[in-house]
N, C-alpha and C positions, 0 to 999 in steps of 0.2 A: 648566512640567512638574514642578516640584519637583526633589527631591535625588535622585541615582539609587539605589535598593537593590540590593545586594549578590543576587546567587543564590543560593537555598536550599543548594545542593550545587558543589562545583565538579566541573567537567569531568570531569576526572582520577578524581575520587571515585566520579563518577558511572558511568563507564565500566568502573572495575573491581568495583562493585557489580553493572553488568548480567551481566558475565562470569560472575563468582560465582553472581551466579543461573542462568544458562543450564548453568553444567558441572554445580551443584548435581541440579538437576531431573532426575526421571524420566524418561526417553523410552522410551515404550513401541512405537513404530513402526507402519506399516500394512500390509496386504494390498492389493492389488488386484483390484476386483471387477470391473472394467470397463477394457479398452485398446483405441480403436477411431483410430487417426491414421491412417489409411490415407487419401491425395492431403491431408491438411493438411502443409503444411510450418512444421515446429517445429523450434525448437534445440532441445537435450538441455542440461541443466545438472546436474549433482551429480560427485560424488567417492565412493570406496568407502565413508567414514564414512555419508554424507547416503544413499547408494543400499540400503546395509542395514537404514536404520529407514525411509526410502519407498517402498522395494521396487519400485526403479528410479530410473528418473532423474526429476528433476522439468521440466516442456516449459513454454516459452512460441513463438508467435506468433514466425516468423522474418524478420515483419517489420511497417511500420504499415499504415496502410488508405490513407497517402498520402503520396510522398517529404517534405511537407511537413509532414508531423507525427510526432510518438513515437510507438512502440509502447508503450500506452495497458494496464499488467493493472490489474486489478482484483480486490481482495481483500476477501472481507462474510464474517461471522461471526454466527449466529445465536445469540440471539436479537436479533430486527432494533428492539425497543422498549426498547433501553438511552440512557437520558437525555444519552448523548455521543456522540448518531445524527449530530452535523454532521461527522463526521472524527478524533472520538478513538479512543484504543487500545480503551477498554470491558474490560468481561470477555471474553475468549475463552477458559475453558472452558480444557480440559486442556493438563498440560506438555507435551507433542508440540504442540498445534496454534500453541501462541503462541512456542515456541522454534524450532522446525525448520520449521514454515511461515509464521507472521505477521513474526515476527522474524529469520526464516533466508530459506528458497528463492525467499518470492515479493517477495525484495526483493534478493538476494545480487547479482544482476546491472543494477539498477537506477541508471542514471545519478541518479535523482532519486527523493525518497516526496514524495506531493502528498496535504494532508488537509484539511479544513476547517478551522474555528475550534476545535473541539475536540479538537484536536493540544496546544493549547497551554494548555486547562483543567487540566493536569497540570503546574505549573512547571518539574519536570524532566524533563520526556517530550522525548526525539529517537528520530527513526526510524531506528532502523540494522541492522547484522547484530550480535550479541554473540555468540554462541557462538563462539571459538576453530576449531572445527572450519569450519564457515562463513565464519568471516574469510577464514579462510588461501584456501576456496575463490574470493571475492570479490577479493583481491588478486591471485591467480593468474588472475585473468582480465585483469589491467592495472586494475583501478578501483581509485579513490579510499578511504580504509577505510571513510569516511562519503559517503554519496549529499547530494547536494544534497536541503537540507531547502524543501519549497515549501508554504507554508499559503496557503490561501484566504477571502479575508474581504472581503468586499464593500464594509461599511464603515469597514476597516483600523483599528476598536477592538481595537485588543489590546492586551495586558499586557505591555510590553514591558520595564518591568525586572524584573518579578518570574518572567520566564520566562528558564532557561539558554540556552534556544534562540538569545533576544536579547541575549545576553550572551559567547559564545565566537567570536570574532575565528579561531578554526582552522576555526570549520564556514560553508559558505556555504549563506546564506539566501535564497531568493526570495519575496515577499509578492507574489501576485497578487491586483487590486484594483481596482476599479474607478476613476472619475478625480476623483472624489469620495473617495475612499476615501484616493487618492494624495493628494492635497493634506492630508489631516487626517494622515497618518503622516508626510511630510518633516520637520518640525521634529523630531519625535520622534527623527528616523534620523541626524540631520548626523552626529554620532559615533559611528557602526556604520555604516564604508562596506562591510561585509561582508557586509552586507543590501542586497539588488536591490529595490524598488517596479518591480514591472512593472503599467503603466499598461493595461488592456483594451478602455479604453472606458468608455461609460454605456450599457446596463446591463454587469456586470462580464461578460466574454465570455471562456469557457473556451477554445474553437478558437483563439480568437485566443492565448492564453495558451502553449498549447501548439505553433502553429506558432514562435510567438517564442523558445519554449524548446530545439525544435528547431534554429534555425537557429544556437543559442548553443549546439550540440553533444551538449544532450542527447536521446541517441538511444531511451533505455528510462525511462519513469517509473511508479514501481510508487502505484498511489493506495490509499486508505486507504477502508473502504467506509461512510462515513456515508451516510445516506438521501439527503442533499441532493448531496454530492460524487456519488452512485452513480448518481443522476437525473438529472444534468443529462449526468452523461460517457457513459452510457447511452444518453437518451433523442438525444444530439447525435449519436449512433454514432461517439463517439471510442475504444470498450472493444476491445482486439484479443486479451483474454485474462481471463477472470473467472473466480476460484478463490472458491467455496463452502467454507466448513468449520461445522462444527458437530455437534450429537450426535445421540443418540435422544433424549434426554430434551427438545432443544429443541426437537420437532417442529418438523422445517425444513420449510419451504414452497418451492413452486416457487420455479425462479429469476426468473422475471418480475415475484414480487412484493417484488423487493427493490427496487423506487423507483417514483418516482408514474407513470410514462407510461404509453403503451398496453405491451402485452405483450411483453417480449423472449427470440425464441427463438435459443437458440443451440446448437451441436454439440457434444455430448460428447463426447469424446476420453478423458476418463482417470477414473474412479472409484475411492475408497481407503475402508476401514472400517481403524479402531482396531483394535490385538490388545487384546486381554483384559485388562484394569486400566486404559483409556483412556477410560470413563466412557462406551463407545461413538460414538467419534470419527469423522467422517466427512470427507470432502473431495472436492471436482468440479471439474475443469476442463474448462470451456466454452468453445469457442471460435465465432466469425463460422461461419455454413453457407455451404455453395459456392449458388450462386445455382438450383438444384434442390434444395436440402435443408430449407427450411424449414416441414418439416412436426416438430410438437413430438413429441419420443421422452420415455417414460417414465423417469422418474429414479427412484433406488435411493432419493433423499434426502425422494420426498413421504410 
């Protein structure tokens, strides 16, 4: 395996660089153009800070679609044709959407962030909450300050010393992979017991991933919305919560065409536009329809 390399950044460094950036940033906050949860049952999540720039609370899903598994959100950011479509951060477009919602609310109460391989095309990318403001809300809920980091790779090639991720012994890591995938990462991990190989099977199998996750306690995993993560956790109907963001300018598209299957419709609950200086910022939450509701409503965002 060769000699191990050092991380680009440490930990430490890393973390109070994210900080800086999040109190740095503009936050220009949203309106509400649409609140329709009447018979969905949702928690409420925010604090006065996070409720004055989303102008309310922020809701997910109060529960999963099956004791046996997480409750399953799901976060995509338009435009859907960015080169780190398996699970990276990508561009998302304005300081509001990447501080207060990618990096803040739709992850704050998240046992777990699950992404593909392109989580960790960024040597010091982890998925957490930075804002201060958000922490503090995060910790006041009893979690962890860091969610359990879970990346997805089929064929467990990763880059395992040149990434922080595989390198901080405080954060725990789960690599789901298939059983192919697991035999080619073992050697690589004997000295990082802080890293999980959870084995899925052949072909690598998401449900399975996620009942296993579940039984190991975690109750909320917030996913990261690459094409392929968004497809497979979509088309399997593992999603019990799907937040859209994006602008005018990136002419968003329905939400059905955010991964390969047939068409997925789901129930709008909550619509938000950008104030004035937010580059025309948008945001949806979608949730499962009650088993009479599945006829497709117009969205603000086509």
């Amino acid at each position: 395996m060769g000699t191990r390399r050092a991380p680009p950044i440490s930990f430490e460094a890393y973390c109070r660089e994210k900080e800086r950036a999040a109190l740095a940033a503009p936050l220009s906050g949203y309106t509400t153009v649409l609140e329709d949860a009447g018979g969905v049952d949702l928690l409420a999540i925010g604090s006065s800070w996070s409720r004055a720039l989303f102008d309310g609370d922020f809701y997910r899903s109060a529960g999963s679609k099956s004791p046996d598994l997480p409750a399953v959100t799901l976060v995509h950011h338009w435009p859907a044709d960015d080169p780190r479509e398996e699970g990276g951060p990508g561009p998302l477009g304005n300081a509001t959407t990447v501080h207060l919602i990618h990096e803040g609310l739709a992850r704050v109460d998240a046992d777990g962030v699950l992404g593909g391989v392109g989580v960790v095309r960024e040597p010091d990318y982890v998925a957490s909450v930075w804002h201060p403001e958000l922490v503090a809300l995060r910790l006041s809920r009893g979690l962890p300050r860091h969610p359990v980091q879970i990346v997805v790779s089929e064929s467990g090639n990763l880059p395992f010393d040149e990434c922080l991720l595989f390198n901080e012994p405080s954060l725990r890591v789960v690599i789901v992979t298939s059983r192919r995938g697991a035999d080619a990462v073992g050697a690589a991990l004997r000295d990082r017991p802080w890293i999980r190989v959870l084995d899925t099977g052949q072909p690598l199998s998401m449900r399975k991933a996620l009942m296993t996750l579940r039984h190991e306690g975690l109750a909320v995993v917030a996913a990261l919305g690459g094409r392929r993560v968004a497809s497979t956790l979509l088309t399997e109907g593992l999603v019990t919560d799907l937040y859209l963001t994006g602008s005018d300018e990136d002419g968003m598209r329905p939400s059905r065409d955010i991964h390969d299957g047939p068409p997925v419709l789901h129930r709008r609950v909550l619509a938000k536009r950008g104030h004035r200086g937010s580059n025309g910022a948008r945001f949806e939450h979608l949730v499962s329809p009650a088993p009479r509701s599945w006829l497709p409503q117009p969205s603000f965002l086509r």
